[in-house]
N, CA, C and O atoms as a MOPAC input file, in Angstrom:
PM7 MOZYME 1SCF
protein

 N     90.74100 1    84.40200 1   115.25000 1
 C     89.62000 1    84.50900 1   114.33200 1
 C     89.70600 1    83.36000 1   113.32600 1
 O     90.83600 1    82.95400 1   113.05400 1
 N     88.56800 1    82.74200 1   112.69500 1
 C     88.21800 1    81.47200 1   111.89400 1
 C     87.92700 1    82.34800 1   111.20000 1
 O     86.86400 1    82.96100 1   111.29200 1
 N     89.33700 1    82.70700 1   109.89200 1
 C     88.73800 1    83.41100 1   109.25100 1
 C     87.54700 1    82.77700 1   108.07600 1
 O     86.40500 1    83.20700 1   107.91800 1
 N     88.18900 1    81.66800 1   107.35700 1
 C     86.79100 1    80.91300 1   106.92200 1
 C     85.69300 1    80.60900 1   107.53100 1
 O     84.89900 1    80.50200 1   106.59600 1
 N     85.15500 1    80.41000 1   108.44000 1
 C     83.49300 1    80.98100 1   109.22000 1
 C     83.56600 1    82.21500 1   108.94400 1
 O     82.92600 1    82.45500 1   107.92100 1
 N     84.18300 1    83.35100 1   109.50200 1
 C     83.89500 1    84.47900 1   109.18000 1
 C     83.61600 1    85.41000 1   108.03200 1
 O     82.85700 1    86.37500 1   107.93400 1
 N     84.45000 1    84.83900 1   107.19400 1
 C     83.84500 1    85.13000 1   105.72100 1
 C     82.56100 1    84.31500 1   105.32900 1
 O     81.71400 1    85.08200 1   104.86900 1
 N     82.16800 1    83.08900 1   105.36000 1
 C     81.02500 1    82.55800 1   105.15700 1
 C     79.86500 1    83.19000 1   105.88300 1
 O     78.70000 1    83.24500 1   105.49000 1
 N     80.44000 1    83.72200 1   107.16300 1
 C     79.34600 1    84.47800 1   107.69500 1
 C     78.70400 1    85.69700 1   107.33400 1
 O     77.52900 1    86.06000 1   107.37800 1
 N     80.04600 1    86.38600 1   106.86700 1
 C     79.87100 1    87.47400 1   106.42900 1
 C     79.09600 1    87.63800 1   105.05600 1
 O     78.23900 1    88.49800 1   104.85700 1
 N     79.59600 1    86.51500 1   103.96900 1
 C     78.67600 1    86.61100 1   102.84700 1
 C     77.41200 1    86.14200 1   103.02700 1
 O     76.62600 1    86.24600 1   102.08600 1
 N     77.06900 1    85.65500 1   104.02700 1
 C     76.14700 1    84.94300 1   104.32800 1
 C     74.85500 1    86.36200 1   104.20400 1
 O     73.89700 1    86.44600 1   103.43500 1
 N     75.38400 1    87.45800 1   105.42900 1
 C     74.58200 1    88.53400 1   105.63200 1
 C     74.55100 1    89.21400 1   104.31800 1
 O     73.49100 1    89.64900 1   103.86700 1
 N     75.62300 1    89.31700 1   103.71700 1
 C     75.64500 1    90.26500 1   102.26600 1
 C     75.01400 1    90.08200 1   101.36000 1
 O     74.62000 1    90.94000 1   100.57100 1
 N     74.72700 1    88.43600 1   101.31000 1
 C     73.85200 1    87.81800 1   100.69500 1
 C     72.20400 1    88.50000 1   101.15900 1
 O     71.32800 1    88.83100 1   100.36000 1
 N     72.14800 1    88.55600 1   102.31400 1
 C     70.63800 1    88.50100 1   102.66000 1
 C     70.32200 1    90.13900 1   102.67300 1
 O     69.14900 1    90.48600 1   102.53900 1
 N     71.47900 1    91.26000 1   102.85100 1
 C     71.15000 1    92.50800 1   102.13600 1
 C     71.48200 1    92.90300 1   101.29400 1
 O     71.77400 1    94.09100 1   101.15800 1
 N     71.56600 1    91.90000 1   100.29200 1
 C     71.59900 1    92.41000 1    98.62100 1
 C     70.02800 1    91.91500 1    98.08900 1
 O     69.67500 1    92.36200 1    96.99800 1
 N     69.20300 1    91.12600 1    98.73200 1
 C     68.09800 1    91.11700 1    98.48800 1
 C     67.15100 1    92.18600 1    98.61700 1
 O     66.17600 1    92.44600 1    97.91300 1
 N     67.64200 1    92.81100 1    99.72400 1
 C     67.04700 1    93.63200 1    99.73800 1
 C     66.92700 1    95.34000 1    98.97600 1
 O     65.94100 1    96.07100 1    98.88600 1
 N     67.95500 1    95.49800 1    98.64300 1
 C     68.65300 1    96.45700 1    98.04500 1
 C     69.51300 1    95.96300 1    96.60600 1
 O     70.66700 1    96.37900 1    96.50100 1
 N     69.05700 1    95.24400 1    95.70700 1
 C     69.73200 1    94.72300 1    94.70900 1
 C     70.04700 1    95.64400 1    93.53300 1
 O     70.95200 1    95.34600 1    92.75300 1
 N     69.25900 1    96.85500 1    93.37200 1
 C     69.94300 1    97.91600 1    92.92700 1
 C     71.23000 1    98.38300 1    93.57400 1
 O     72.30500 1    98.31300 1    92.97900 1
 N     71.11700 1    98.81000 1    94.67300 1
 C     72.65900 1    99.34600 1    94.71200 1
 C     73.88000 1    98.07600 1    95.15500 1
 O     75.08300 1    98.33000 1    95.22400 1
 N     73.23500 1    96.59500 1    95.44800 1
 C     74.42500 1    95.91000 1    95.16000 1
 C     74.85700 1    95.18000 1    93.32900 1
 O     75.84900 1    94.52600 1    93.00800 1
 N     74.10100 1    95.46800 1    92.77100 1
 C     74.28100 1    95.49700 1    90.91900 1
 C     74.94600 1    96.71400 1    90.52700 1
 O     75.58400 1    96.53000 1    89.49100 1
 N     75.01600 1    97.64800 1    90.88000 1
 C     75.93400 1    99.20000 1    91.00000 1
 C     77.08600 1    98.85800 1    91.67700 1
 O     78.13000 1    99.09800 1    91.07000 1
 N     77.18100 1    98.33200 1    92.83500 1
 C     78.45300 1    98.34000 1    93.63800 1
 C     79.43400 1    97.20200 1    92.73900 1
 O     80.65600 1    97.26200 1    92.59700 1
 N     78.57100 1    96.24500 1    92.23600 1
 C     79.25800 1    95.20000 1    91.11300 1
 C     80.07800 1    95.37700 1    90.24000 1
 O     81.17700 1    94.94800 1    89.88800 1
 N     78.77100 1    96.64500 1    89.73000 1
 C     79.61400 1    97.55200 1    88.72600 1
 C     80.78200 1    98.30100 1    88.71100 1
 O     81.68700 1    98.42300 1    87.88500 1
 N     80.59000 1    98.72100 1    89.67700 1
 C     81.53400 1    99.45300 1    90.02300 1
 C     83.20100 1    98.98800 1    90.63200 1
 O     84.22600 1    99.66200 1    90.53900 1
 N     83.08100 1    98.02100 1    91.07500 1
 C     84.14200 1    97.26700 1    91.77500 1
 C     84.86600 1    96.56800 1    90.48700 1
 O     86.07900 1    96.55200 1    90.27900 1
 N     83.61800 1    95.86700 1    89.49100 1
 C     84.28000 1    95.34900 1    88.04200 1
 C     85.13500 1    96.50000 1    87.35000 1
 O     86.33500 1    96.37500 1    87.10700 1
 N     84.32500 1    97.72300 1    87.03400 1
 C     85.35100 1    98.80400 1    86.07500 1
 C     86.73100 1    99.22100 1    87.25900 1
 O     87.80000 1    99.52100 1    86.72700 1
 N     86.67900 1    99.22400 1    88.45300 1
 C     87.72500 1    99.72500 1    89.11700 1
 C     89.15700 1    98.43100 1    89.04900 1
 O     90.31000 1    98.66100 1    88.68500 1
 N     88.69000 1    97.34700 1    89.43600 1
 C     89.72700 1    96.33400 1    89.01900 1
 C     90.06800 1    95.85600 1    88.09900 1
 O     90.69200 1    94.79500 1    88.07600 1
 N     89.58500 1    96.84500 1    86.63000 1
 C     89.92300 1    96.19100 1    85.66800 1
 C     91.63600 1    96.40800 1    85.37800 1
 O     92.02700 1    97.23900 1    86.19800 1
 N     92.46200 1    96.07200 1    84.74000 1
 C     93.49800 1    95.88000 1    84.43500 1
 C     93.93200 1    96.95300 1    83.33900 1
 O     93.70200 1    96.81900 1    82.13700 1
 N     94.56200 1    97.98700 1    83.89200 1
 C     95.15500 1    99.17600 1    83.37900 1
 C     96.21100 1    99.92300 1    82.86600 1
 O     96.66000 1    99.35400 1    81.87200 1
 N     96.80200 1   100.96700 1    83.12600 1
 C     97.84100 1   101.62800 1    83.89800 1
 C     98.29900 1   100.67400 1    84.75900 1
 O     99.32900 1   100.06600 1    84.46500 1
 N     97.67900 1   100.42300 1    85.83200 1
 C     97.97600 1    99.19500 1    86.86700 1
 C     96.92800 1    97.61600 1    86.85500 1
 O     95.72800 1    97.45400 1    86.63100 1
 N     98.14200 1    96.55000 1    87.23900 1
 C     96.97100 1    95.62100 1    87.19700 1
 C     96.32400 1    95.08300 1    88.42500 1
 O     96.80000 1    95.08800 1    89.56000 1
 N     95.48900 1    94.74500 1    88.14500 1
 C     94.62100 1    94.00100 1    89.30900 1
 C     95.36300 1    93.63500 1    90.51100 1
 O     94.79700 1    93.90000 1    91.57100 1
 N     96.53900 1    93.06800 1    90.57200 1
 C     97.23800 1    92.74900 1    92.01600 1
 C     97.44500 1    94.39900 1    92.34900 1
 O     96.65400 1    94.95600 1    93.11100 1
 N     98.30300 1    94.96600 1    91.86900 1
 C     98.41000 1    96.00500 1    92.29700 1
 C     97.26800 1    96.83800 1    93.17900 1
 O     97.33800 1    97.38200 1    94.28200 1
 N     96.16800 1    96.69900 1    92.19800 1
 C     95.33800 1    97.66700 1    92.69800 1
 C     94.06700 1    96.66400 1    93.91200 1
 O     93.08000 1    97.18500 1    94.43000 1
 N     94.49500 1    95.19400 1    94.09200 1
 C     94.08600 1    94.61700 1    95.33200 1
 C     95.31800 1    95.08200 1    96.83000 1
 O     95.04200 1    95.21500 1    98.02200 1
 N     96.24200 1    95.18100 1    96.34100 1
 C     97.04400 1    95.32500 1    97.33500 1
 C     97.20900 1    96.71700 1    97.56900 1
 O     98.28300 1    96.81400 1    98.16300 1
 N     96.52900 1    98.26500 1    97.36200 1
 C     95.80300 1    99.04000 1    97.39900 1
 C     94.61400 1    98.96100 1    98.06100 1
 O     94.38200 1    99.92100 1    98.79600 1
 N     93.62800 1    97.92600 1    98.00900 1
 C     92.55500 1    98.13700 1    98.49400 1
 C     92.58000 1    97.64800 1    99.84900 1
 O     91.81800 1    97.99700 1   100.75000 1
 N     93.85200 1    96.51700 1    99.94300 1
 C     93.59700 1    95.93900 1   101.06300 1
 C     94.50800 1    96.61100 1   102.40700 1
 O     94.41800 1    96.39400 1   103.61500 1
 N     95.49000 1    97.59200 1   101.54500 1
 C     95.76700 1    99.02300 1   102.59100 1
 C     94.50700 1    99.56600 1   102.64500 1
 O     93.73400 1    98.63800 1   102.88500 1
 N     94.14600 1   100.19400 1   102.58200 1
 C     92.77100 1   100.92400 1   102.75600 1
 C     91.91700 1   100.22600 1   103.68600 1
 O     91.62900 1   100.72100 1   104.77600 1
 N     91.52300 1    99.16100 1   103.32600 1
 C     91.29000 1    97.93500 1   104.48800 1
 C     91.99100 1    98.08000 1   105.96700 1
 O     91.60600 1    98.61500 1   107.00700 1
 N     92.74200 1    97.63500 1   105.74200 1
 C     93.72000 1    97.86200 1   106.94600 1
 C     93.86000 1    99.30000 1   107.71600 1
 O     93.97800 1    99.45400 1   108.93200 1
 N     93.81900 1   100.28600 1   106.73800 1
 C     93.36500 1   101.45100 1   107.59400 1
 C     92.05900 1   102.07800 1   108.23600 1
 O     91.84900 1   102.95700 1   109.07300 1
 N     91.52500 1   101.50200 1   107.71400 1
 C     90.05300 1   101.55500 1   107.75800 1
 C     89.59100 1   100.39100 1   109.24900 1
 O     88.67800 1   100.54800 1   110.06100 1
 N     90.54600 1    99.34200 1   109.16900 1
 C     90.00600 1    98.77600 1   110.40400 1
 C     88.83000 1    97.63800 1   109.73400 1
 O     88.27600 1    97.03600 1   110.65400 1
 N     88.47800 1    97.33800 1   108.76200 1
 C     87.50900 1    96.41400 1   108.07600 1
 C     87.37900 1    95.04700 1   107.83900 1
 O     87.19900 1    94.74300 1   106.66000 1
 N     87.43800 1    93.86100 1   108.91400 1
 C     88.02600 1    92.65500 1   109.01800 1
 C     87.24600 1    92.26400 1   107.89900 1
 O     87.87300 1    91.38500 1   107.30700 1
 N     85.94500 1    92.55800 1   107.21600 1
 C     85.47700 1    91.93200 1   106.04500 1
 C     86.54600 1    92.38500 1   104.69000 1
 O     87.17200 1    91.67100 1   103.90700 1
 N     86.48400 1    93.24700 1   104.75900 1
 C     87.37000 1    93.79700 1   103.65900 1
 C     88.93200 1    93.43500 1   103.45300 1
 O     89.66700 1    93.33600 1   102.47000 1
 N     89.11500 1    93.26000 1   105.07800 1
 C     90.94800 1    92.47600 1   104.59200 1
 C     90.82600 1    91.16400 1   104.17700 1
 O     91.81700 1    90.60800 1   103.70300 1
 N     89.38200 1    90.35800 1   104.31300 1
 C     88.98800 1    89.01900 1   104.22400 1
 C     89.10200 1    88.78500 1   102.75900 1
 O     89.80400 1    87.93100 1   102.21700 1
 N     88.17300 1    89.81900 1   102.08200 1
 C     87.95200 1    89.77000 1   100.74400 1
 C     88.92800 1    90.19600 1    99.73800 1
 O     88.95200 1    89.65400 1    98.63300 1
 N     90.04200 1    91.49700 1   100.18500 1
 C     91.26200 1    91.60900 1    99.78500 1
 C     92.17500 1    90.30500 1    99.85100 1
 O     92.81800 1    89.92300 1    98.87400 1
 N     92.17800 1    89.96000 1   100.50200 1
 C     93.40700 1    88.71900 1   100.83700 1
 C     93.06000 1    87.93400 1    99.99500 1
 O     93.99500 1    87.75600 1    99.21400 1
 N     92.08200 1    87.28700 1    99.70100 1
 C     90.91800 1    85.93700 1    99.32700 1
 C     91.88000 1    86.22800 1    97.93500 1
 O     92.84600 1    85.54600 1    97.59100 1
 N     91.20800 1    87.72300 1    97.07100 1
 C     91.50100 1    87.64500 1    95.61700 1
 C     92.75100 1    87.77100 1    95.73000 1
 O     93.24600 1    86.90900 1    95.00400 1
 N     93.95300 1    88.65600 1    96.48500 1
 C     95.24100 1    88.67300 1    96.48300 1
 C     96.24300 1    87.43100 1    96.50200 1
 O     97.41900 1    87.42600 1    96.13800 1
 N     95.35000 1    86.19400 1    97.10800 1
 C     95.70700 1    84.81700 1    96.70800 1
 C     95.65300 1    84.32300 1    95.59900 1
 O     96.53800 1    83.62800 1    95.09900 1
 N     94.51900 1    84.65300 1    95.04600 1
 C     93.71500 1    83.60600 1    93.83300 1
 C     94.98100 1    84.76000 1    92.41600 1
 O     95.25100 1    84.35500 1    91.28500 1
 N     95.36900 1    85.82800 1    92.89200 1
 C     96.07800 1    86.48300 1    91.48000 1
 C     97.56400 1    85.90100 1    92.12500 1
 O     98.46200 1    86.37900 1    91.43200 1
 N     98.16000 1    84.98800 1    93.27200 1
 C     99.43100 1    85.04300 1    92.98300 1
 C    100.11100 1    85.42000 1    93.84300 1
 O    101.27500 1    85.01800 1    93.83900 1
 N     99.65100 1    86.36900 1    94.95700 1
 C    100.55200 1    87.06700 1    95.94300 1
 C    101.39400 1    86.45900 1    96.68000 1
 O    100.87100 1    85.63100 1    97.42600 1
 N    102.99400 1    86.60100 1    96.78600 1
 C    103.23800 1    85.82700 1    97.64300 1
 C    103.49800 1    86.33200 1    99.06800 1
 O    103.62800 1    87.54600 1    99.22500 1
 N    103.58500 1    85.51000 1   100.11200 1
 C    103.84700 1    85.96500 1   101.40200 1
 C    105.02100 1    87.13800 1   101.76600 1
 O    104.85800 1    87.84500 1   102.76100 1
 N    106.03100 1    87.27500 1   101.03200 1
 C    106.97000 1    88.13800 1   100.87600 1
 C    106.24700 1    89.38100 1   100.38000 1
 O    106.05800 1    90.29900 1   101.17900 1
 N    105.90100 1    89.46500 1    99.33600 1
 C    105.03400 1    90.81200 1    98.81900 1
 C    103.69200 1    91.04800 1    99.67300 1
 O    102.88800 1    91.97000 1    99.53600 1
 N    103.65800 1    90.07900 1   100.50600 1
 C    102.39300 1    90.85500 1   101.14300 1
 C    103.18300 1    91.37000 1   102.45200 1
 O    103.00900 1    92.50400 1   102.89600 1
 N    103.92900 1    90.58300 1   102.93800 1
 C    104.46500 1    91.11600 1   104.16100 1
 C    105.29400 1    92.97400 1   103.74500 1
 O    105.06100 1    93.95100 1   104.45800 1
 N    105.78500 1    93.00100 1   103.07200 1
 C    106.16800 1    94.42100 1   102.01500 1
 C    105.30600 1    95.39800 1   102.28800 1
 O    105.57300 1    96.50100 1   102.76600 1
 N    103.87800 1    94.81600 1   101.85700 1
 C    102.84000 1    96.22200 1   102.06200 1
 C    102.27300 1    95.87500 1   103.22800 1
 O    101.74600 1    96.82300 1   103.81000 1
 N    102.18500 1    94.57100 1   103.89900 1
 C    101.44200 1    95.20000 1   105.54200 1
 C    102.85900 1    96.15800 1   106.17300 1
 O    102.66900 1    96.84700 1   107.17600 1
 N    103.75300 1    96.14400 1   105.74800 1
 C    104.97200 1    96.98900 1   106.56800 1
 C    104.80600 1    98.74900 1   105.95000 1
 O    105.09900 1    99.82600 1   106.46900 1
 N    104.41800 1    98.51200 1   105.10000 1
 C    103.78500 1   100.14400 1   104.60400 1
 C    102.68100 1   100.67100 1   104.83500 1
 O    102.54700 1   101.89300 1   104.91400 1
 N    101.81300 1    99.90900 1   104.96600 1
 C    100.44400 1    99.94700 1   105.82700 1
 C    100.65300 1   100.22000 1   107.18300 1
 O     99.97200 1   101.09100 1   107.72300 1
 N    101.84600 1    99.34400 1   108.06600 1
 C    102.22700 1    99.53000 1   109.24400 1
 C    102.31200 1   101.01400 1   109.57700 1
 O    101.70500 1   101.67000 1   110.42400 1
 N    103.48500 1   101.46000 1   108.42900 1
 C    104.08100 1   102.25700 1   108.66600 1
 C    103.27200 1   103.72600 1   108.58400 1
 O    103.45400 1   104.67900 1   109.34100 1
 N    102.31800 1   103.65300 1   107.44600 1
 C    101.51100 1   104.78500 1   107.24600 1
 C    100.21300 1   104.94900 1   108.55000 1
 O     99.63100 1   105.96700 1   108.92400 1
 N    100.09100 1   103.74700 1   108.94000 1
 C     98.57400 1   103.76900 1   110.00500 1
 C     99.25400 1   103.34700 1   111.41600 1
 O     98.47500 1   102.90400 1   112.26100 1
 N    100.46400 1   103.42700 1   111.71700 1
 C    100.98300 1   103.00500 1   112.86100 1
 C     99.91000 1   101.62200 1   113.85300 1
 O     99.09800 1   100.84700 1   113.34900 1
 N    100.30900 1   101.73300 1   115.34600 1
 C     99.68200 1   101.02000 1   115.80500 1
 C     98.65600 1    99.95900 1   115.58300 1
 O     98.70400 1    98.72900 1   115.59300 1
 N     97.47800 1   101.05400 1   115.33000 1
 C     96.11900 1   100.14100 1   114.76300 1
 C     96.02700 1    99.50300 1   113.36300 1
 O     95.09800 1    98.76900 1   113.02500 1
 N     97.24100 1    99.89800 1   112.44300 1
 C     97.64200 1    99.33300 1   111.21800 1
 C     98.13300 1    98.24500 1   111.61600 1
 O     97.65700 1    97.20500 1   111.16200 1
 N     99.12400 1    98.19700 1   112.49000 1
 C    100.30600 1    97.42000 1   112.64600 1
 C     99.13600 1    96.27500 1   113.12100 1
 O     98.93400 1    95.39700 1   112.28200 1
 N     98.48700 1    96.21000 1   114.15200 1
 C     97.56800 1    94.84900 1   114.59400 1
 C     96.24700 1    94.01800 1   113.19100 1
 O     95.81400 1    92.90800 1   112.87900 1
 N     96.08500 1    95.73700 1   112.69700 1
 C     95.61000 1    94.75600 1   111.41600 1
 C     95.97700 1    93.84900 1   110.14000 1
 O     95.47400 1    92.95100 1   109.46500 1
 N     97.73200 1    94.99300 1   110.24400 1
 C     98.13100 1    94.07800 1   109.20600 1
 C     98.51800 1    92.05700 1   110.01000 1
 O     98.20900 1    90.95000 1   109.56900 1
 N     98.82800 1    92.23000 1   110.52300 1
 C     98.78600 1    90.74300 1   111.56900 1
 C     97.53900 1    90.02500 1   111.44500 1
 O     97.50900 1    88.81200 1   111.64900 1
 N     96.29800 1    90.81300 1   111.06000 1
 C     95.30800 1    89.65000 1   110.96000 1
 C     95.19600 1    89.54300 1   109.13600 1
 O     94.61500 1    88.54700 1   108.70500 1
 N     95.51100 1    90.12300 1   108.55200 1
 C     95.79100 1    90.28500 1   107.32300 1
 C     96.80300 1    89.28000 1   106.73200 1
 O     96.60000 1    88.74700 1   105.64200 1
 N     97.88900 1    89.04000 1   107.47400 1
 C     99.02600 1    87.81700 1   107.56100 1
 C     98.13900 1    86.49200 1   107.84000 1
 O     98.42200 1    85.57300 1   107.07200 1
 N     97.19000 1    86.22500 1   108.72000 1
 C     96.74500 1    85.48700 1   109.50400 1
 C     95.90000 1    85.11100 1   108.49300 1
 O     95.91900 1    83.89900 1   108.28300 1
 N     94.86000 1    86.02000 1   107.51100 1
 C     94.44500 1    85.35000 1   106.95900 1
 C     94.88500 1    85.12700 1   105.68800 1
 O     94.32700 1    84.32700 1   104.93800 1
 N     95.69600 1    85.67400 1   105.43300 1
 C     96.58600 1    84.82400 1   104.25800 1
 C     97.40500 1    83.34300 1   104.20200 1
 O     97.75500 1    82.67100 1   103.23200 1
 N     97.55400 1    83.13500 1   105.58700 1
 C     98.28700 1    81.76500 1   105.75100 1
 C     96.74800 1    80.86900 1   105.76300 1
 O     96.74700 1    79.71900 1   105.32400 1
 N     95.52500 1    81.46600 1   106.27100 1
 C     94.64700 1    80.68900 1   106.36700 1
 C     94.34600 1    80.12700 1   104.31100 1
 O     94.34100 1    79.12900 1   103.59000 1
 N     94.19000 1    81.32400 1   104.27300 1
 C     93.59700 1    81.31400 1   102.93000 1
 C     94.73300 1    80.17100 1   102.14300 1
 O     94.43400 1    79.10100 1   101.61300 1
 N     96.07600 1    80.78400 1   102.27000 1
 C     97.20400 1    79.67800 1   101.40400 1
 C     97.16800 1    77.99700 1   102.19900 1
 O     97.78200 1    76.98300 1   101.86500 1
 N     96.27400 1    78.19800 1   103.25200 1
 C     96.67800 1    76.64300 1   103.56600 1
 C     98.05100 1    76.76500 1   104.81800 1
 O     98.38700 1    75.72400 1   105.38400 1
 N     98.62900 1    77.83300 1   105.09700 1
 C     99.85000 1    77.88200 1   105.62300 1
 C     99.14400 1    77.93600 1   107.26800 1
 O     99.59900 1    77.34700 1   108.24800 1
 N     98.09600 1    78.68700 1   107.23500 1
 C     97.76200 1    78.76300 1   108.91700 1
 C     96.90700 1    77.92600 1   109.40300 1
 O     96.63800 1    77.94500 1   110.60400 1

């Protein structure tokens, strides 16, 4: 997978149904802003949370967009490899192949793949 095409592609469409529906993507904004705000826990934390969930869920956009910000706050390849192995471990099998594209696009994203 190219994961850069694929994310461009992907925002590409998100782009063209948030036109259409720009109420509930100005809500989902909202909503994604108060949830990552910096708490109890901070923002890495609670990306590397979302991007289990991702991974269990099976959501190649969503491990795209997890990874993307899990770069831009700092993550390093060691701490991510940590939670795809807990992700592994909690979603077996079909975890285990996503966390691998999850790796994949983190080396893309760092420049490493």
């Amino acid at each position: 997978m190219d994961w850069n095409a694929f994310m461009a592609d992907i925002e590409s469409d998100i782009g063209t149904y948030a036109k259409e529906v720009p109420d509930t993507m100005k809500g989902f904004g909202v909503m994604g802003t108060a949830a990552k705000k910096s708490g109890a826990l901070d923002e890495k934390t609670k990306e590397i949370m979302a991007l289990g969930i991702a991974i269990a869920t099976r959501c190649d956009s969503c491990i795209g967009f997890h990874v993307r910000s899990l770069v831009r706050l700092g993550l390093t390849r060691e701490e991510l490899c940590e939670a795809l192995a807990m992700a592994t471990y909690m979603g077996g099998g079909p975890s285990m192949a996503y966390s691998a594209k999850a790796l994949k696009a983190y080396d893309t994203f760092t420049n490493k793949g």
